[in-house]
PDB file of N, CA, C and O in Angstrom:
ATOM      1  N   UNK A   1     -18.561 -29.282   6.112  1.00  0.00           N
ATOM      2  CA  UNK A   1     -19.206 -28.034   5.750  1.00  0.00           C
ATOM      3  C   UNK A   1     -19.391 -27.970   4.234  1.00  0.00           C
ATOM      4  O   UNK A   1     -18.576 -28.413   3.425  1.00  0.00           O
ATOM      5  N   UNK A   2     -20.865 -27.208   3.852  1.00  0.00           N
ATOM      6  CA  UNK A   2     -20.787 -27.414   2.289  1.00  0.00           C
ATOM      7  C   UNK A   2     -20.375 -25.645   1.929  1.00  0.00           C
ATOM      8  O   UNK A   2     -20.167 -24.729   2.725  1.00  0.00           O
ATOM      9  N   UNK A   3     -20.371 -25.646   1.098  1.00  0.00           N
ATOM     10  CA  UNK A   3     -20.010 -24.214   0.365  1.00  0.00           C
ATOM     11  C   UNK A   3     -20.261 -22.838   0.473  1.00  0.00           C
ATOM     12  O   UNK A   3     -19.635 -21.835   0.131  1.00  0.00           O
ATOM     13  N   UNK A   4     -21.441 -23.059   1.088  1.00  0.00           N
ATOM     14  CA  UNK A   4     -22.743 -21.790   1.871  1.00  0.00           C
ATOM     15  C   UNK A   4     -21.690 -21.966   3.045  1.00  0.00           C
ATOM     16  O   UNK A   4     -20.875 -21.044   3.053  1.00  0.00           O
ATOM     17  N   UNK A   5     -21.524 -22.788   3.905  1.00  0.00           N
ATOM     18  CA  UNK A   5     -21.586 -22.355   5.349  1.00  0.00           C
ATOM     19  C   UNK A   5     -20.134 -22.010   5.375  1.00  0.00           C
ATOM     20  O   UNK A   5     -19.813 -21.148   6.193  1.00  0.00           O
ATOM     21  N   UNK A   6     -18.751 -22.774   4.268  1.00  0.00           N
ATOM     22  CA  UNK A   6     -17.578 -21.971   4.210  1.00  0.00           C
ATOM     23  C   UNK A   6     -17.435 -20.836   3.780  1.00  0.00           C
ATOM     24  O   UNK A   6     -16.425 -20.238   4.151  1.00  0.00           O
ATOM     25  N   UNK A   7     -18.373 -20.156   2.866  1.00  0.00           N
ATOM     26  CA  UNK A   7     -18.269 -18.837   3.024  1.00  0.00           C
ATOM     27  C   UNK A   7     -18.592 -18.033   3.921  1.00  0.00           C
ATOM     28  O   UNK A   7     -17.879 -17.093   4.271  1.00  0.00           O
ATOM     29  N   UNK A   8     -19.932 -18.360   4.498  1.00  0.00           N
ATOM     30  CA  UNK A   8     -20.309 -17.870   5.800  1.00  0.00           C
ATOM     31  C   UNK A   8     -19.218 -17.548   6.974  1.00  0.00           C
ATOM     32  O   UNK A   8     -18.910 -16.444   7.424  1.00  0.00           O
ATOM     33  N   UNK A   9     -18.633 -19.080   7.404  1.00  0.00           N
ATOM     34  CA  UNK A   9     -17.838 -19.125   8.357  1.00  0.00           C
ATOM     35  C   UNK A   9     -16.510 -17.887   7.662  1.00  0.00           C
ATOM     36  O   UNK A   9     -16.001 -17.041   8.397  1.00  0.00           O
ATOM     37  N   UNK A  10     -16.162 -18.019   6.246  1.00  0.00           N
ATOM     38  CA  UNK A  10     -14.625 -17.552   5.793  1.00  0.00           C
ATOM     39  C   UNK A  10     -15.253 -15.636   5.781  1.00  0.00           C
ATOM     40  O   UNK A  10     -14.478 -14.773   6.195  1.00  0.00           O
ATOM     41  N   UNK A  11     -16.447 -15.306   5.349  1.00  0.00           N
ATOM     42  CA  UNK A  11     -16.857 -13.915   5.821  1.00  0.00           C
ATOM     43  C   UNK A  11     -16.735 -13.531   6.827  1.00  0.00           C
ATOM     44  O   UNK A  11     -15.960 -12.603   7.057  1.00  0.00           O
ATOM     45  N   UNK A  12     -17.681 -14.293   8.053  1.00  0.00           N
ATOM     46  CA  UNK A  12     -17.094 -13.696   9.534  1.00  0.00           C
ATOM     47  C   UNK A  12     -15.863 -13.407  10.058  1.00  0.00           C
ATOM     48  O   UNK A  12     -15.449 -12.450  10.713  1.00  0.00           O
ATOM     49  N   UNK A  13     -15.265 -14.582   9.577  1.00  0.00           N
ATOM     50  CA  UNK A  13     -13.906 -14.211  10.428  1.00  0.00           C
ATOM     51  C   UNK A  13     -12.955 -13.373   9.553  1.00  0.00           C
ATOM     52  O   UNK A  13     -11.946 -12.913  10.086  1.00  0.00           O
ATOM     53  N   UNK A  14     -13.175 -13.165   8.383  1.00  0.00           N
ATOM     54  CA  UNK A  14     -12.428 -11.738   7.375  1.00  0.00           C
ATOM     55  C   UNK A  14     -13.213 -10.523   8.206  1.00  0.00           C
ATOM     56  O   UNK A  14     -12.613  -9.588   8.738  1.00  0.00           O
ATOM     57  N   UNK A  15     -14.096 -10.631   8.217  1.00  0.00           N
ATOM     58  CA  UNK A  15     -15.024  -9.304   8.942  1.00  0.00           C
ATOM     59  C   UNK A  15     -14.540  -8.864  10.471  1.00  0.00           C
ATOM     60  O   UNK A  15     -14.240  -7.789  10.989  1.00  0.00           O
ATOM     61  N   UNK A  16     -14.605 -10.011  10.852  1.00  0.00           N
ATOM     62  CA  UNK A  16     -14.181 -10.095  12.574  1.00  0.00           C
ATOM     63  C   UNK A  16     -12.426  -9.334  12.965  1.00  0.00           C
ATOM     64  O   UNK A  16     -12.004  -8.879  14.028  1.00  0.00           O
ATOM     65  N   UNK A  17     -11.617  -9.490  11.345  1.00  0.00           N
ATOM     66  CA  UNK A  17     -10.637  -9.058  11.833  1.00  0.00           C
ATOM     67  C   UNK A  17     -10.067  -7.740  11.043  1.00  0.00           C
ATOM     68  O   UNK A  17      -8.921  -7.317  11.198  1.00  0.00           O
ATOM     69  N   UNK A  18     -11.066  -7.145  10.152  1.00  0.00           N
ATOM     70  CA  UNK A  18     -11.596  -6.305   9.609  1.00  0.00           C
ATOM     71  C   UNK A  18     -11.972  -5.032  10.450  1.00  0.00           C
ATOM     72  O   UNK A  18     -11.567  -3.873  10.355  1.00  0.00           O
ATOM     73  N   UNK A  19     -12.911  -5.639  11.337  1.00  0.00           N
ATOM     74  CA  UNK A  19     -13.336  -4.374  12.064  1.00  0.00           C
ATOM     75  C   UNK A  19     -12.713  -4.426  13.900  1.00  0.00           C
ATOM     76  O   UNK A  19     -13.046  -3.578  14.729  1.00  0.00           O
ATOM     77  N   UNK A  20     -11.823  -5.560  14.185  1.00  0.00           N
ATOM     78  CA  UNK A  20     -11.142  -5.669  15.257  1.00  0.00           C
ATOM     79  C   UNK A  20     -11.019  -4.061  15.793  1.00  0.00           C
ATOM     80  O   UNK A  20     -11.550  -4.092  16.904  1.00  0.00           O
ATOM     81  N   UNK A  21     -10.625  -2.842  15.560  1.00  0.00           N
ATOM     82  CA  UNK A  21     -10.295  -1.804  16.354  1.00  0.00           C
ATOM     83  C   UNK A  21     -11.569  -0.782  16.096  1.00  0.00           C
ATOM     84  O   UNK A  21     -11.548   0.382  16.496  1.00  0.00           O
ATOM     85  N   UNK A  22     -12.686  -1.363  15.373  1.00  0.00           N
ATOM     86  CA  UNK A  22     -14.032  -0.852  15.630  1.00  0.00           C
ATOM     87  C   UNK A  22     -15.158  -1.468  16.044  1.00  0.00           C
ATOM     88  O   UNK A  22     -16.183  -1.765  15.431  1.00  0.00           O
ATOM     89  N   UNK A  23     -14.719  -1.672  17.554  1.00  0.00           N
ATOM     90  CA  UNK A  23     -15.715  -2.160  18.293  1.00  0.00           C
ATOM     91  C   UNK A  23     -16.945  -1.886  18.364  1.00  0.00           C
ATOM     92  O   UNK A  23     -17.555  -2.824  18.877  1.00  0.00           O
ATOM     93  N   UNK A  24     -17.622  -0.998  18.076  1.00  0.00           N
ATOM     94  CA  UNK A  24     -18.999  -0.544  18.389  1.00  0.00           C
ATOM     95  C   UNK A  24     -20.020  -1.307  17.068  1.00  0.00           C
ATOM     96  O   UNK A  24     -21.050  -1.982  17.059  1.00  0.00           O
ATOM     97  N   UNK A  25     -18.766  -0.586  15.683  1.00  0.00           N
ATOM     98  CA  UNK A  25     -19.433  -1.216  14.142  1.00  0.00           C
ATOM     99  C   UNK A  25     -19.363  -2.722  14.654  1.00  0.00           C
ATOM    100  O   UNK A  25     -20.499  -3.167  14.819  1.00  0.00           O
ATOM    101  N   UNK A  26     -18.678  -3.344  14.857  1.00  0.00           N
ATOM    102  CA  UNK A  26     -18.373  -4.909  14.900  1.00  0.00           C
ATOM    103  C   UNK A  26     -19.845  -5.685  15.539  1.00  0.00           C
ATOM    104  O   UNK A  26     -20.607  -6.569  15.147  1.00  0.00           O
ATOM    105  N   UNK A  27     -19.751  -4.911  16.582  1.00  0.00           N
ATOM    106  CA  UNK A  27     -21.398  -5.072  17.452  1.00  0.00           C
ATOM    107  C   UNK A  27     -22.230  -5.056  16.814  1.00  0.00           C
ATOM    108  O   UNK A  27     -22.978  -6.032  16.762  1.00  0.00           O
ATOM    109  N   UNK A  28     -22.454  -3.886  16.030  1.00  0.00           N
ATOM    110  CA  UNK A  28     -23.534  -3.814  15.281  1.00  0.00           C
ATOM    111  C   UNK A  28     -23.595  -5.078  14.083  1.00  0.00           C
ATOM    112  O   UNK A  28     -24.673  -5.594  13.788  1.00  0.00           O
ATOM    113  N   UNK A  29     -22.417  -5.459  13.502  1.00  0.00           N
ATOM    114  CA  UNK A  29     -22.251  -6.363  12.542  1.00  0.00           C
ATOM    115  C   UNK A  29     -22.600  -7.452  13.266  1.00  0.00           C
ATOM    116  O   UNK A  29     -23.458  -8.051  12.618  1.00  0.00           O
ATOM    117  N   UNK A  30     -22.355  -8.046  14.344  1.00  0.00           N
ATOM    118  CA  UNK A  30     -22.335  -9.313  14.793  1.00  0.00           C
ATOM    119  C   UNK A  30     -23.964  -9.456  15.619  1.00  0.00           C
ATOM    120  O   UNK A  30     -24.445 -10.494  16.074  1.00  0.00           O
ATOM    121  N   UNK A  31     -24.496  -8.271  15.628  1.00  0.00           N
ATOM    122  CA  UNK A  31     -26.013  -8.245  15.870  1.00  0.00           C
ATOM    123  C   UNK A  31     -26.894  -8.640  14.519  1.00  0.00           C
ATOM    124  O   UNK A  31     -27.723  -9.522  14.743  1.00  0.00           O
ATOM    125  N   UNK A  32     -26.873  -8.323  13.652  1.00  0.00           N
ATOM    126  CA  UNK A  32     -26.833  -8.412  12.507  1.00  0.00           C
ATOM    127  C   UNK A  32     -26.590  -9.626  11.640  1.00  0.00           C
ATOM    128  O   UNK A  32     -27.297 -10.210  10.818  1.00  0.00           O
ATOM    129  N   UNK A  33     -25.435  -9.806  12.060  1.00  0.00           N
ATOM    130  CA  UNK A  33     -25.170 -11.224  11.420  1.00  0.00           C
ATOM    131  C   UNK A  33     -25.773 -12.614  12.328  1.00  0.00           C
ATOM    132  O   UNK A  33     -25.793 -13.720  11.788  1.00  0.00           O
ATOM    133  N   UNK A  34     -26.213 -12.433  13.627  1.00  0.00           N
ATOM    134  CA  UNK A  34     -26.896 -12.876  14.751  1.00  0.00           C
ATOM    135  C   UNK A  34     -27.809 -13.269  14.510  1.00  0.00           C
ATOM    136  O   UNK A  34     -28.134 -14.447  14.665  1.00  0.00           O
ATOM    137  N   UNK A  35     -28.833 -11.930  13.826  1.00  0.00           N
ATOM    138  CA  UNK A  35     -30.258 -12.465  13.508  1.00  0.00           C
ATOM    139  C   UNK A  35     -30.790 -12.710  12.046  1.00  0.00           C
ATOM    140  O   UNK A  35     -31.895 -12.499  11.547  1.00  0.00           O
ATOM    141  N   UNK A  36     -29.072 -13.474  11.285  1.00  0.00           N
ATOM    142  CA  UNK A  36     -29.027 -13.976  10.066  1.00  0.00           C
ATOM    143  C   UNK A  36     -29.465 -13.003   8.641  1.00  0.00           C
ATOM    144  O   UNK A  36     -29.731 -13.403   7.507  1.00  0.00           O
ATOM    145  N   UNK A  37     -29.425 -11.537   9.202  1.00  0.00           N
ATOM    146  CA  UNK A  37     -29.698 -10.603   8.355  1.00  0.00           C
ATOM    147  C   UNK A  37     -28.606 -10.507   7.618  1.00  0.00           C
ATOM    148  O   UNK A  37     -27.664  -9.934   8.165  1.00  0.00           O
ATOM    149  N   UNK A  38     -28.428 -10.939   6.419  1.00  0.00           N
ATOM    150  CA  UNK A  38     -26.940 -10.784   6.131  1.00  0.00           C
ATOM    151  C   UNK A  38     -26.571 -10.312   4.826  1.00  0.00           C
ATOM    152  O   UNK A  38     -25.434 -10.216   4.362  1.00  0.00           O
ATOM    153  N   UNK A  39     -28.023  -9.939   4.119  1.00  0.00           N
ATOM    154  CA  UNK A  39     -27.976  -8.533   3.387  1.00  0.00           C
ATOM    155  C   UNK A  39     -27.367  -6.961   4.165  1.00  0.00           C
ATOM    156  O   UNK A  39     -26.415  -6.258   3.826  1.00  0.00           O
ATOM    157  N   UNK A  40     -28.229  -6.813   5.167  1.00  0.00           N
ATOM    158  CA  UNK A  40     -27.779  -6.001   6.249  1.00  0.00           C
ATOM    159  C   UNK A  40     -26.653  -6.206   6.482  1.00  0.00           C
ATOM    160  O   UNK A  40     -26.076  -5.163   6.786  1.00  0.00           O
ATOM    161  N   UNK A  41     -26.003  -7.103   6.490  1.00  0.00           N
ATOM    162  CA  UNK A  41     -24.667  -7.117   7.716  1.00  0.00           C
ATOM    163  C   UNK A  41     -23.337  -6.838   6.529  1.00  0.00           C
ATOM    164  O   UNK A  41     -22.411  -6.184   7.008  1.00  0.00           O
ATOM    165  N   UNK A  42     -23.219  -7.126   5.531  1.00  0.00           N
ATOM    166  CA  UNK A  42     -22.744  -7.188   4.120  1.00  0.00           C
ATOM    167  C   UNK A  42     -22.502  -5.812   4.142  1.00  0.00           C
ATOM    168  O   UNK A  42     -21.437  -5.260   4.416  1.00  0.00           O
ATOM    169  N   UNK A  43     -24.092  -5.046   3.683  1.00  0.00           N
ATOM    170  CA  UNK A  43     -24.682  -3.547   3.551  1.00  0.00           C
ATOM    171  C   UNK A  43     -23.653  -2.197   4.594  1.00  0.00           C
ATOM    172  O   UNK A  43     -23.179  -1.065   4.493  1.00  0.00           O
ATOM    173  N   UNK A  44     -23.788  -3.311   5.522  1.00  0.00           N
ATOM    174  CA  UNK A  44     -22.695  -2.129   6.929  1.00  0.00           C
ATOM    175  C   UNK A  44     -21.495  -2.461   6.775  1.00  0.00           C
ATOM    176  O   UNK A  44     -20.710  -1.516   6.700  1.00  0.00           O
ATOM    177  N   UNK A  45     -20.963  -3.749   6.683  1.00  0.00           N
ATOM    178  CA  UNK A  45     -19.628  -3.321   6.666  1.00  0.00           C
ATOM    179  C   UNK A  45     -19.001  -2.934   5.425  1.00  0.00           C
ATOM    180  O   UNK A  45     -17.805  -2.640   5.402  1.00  0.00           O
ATOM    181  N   UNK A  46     -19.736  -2.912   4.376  1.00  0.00           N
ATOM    182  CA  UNK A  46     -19.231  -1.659   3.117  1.00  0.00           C
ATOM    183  C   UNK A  46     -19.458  -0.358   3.483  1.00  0.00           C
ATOM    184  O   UNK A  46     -18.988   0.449   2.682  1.00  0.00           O
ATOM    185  N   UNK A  47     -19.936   0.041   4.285  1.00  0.00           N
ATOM    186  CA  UNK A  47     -20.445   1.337   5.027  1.00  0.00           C
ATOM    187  C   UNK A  47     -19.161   1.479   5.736  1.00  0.00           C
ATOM    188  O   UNK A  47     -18.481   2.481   5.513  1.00  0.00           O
ATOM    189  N   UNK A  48     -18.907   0.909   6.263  1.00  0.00           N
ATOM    190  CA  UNK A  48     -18.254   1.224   7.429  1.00  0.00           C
ATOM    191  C   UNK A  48     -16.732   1.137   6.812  1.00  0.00           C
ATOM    192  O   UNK A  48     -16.004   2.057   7.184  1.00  0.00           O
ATOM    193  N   UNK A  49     -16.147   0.182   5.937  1.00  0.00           N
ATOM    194  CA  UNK A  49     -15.172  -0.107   4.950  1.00  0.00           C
ATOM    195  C   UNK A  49     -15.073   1.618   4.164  1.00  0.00           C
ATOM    196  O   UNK A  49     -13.969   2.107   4.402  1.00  0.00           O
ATOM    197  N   UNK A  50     -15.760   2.329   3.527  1.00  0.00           N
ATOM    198  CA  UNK A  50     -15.842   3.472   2.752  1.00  0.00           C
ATOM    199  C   UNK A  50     -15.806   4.773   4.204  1.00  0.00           C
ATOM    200  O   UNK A  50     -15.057   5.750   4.206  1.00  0.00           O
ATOM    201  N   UNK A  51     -16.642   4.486   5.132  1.00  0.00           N
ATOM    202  CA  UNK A  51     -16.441   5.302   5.937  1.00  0.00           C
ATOM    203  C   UNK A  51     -15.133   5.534   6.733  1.00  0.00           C
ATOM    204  O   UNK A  51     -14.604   6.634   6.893  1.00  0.00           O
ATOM    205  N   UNK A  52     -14.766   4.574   7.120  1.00  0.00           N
ATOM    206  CA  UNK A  52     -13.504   4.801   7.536  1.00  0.00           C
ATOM    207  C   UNK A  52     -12.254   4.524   6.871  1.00  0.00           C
ATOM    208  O   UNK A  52     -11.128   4.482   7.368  1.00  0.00           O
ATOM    209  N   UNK A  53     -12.658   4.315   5.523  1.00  0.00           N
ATOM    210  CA  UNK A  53     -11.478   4.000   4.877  1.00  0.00           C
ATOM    211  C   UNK A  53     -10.171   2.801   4.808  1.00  0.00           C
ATOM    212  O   UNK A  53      -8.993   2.963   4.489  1.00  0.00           O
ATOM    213  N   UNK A  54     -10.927   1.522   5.255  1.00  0.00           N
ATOM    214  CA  UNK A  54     -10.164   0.524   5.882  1.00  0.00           C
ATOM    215  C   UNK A  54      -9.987   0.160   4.585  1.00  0.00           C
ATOM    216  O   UNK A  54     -10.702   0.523   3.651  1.00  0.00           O
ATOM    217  N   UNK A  55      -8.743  -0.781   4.499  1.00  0.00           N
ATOM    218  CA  UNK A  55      -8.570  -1.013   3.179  1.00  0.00           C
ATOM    219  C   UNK A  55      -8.683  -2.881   3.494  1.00  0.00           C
ATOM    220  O   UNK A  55      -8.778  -3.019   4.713  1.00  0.00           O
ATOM    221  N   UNK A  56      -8.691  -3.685   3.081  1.00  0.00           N
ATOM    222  CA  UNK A  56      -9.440  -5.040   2.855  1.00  0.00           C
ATOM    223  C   UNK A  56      -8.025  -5.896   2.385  1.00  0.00           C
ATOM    224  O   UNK A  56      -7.382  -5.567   1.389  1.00  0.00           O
ATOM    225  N   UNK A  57      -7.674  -6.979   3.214  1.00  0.00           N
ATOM    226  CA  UNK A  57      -6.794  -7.981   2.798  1.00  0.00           C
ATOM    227  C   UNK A  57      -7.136  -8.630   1.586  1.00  0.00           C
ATOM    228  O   UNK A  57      -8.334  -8.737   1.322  1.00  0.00           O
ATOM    229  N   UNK A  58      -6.228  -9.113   0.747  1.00  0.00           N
ATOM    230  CA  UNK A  58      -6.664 -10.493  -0.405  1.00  0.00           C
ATOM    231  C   UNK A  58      -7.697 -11.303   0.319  1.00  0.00           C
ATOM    232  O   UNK A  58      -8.872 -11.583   0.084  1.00  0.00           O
ATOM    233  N   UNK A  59      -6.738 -11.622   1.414  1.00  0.00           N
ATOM    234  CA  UNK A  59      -8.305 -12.483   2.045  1.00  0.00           C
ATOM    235  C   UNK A  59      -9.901 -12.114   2.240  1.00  0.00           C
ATOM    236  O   UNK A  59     -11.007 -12.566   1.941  1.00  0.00           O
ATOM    237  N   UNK A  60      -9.302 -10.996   2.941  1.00  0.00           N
ATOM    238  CA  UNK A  60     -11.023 -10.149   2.986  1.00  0.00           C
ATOM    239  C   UNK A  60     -11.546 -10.015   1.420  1.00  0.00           C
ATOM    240  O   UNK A  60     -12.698 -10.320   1.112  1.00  0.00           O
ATOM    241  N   UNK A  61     -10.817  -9.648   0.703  1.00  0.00           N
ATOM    242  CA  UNK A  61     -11.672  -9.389  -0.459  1.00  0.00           C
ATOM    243  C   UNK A  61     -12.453 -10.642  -1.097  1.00  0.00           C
ATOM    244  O   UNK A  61     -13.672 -10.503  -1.200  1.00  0.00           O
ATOM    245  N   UNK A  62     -12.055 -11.491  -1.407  1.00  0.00           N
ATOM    246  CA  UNK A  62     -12.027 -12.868  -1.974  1.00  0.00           C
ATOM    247  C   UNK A  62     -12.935 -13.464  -0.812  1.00  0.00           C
ATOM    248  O   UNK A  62     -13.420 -14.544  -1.150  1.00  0.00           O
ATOM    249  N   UNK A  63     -13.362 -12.980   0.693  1.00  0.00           N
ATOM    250  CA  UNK A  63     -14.270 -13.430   1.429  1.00  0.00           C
ATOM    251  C   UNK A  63     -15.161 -12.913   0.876  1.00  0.00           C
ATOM    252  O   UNK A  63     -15.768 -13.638   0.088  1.00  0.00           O
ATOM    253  N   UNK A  64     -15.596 -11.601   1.010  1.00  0.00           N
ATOM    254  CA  UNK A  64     -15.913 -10.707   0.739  1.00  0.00           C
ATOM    255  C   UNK A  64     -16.759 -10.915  -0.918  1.00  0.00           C
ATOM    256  O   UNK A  64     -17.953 -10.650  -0.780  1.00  0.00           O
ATOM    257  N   UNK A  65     -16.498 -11.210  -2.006  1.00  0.00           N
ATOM    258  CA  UNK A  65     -16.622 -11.470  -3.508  1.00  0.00           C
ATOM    259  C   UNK A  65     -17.387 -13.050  -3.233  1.00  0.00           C
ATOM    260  O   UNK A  65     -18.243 -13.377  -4.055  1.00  0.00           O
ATOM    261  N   UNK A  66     -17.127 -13.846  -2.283  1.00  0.00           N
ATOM    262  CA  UNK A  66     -17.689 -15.001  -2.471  1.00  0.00           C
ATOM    263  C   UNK A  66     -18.625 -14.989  -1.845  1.00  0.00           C
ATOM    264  O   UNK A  66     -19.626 -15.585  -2.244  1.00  0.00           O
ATOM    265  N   UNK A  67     -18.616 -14.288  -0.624  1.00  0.00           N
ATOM    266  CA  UNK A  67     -20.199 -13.897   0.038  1.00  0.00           C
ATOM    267  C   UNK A  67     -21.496 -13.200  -0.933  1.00  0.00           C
ATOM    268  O   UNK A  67     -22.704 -13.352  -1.117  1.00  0.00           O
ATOM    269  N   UNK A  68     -20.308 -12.309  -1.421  1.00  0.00           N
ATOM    270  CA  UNK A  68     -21.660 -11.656  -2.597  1.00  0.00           C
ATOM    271  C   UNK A  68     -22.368 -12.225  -3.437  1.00  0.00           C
ATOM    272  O   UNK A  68     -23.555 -11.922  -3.561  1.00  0.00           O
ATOM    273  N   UNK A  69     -21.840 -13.064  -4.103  1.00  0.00           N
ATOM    274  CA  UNK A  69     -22.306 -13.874  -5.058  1.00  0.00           C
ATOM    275  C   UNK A  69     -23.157 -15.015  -4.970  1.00  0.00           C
ATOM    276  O   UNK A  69     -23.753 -15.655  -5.836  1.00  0.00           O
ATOM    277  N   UNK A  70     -23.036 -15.194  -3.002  1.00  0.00           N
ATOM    278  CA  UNK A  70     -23.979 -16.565  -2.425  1.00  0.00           C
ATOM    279  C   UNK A  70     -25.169 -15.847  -2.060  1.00  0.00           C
ATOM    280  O   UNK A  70     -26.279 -16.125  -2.514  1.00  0.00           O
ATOM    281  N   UNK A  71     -24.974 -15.062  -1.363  1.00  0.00           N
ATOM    282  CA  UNK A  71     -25.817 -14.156  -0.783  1.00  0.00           C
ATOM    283  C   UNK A  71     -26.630 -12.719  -1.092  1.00  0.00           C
ATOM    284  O   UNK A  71     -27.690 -12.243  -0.684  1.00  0.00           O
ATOM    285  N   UNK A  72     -25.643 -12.297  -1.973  1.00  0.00           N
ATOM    286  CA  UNK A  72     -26.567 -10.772  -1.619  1.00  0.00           C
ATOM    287  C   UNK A  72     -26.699 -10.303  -3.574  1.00  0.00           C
ATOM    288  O   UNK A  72     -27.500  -9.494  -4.042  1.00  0.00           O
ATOM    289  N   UNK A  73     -25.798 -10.997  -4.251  1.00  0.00           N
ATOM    290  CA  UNK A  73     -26.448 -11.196  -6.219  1.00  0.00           C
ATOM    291  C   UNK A  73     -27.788 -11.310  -5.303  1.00  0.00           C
ATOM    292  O   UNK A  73     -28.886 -11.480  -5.834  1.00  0.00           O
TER     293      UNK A  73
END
């Protein structure tokens, strides 16, 4: 794997366990991240992170900071 697709892969699964007890958002994220929209998918789960107030592992964050900078700078 080159660098793009370990962040990719290291976002989803920070995300995936991120929104584990919000099933419905997760759907929507994984629809989203499905049809490689991933400005969008980024866009919601900071939405959804502020909306419900989840607070973000070291890991998530540092997924999270490296996605931004591949993807959505």
């Amino acid at each position: 794997m080159n660098v793009i697709d370990n962040a990719k892969a290291e976002y989803l699964k920070q995300v995936r366990m991120l929104l584990c007890n919000h099933q419905p958002e997760l759907r929507v994220f994984e629809e989203s991240w499905s049809a490689k929209k991933f400005r969008e998918a980024y866009l919601l789960v900071d939405e959804i992170v502020r909306n419900f107030g989840l607070v973000r592992s070291n890991e998530c964050k540092k997924a999270d900071e490296d996605f931004y900078w591949l993807f959505i700078n």
